[in-house]
Structure formats: structure tokens, C-alpha cells
C-alpha positions in Angstrom: 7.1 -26.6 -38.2 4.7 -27.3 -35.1 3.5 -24.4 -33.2 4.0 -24.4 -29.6 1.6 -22.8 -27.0 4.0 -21.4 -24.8 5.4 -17.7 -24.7 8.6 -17.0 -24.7 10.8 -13.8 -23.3 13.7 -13.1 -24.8 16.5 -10.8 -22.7 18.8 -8.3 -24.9 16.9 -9.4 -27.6 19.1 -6.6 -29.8 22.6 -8.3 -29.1 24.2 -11.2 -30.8 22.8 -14.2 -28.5 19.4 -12.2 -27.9 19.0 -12.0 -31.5 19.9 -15.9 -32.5 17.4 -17.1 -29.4 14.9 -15.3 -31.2 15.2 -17.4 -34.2 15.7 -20.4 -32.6 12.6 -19.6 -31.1 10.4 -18.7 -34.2 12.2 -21.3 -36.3 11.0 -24.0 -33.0 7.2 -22.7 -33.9 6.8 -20.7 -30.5 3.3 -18.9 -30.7 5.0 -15.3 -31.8 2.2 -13.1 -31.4 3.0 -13.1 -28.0 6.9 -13.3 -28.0 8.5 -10.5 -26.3 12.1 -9.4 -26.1 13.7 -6.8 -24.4 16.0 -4.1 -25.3 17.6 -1.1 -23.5 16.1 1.2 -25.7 12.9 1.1 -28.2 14.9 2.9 -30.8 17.0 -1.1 -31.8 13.7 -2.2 -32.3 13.9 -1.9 -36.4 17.7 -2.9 -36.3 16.5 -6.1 -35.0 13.5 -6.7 -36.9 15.8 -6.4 -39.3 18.3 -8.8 -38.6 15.1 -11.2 -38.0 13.8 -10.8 -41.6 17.4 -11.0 -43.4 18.0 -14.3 -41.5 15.2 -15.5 -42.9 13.4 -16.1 -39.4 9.6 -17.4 -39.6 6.9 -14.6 -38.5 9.9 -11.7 -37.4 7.2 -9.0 -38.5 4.8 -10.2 -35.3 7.8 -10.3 -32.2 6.6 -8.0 -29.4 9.3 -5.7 -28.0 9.5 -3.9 -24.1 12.2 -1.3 -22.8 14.0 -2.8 -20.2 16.3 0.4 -19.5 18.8 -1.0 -16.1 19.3 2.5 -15.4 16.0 3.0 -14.2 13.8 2.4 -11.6 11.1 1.1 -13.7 13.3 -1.3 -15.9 
């Protein structure tokens, strides 16, 4: 696996797609300290860590998550 300098935001990281992007990602060697997803609500954030860790994906444990919550002005 080759690492890869680039960050990488992830949208509805806590759906289906969202969550196979993200492994596709970590699996690609995307520099994960700094991968973010977002999801509509902080509360998904251990459902989809894990998802991550039961697919087996490379570094889950270090994917940075941010509320993106449509409903409000600030999201």
C-alpha cells in the first residue's frame, strides 16, 4: 500500500456509498489522519467506525468525523 499526501472528504460518510468510499480510500493509502467525513449527526459516528473496522479497512480507528446537519444554518 502507498500512502498518498492528499486529504480526502468524504460526504454521508454513515450511508452505504459514504461508507465504501471510505474504504476505498484507506485501502488507496490516503494519508487518514486527516480524512474527514460527514454525517448528519455525531451520534453514527461509532456505527460507522464500526462498519470500517469489521470490513477490515486499513487505519478506520484515525478517520476524522464533522456534523454536517442540512437543517441548519451552520451545516
Amino acid at each position: 500500500m502507498t500512502t498518498n499526501n492528499e486529504c480526502v472528504l468524504v460526504t454521508g460518510g454513515s450511508g452505504f456509498v459514504g461508507t465504501q468510499c471510505i474504504i476505498r480510500c484507506l485501502t488507496a493509502g490516503y494519508r487518514v489522519k486527516t480524512m474527514k467525513t460527514t454525517v448528519r449527526s455525531l451520534e453514527r459516528k461509532e456505527t460507522v467506525l464500526r462498519t470500517l473496522q469489521a470490513t477490515g479497512a486499513p487505519n478506520a480507528e484515525s478517520v476524522s468525523f464533522v456534523e454536517a446537519d442540512l437543517t441548519k444554518e451552520d451545516g
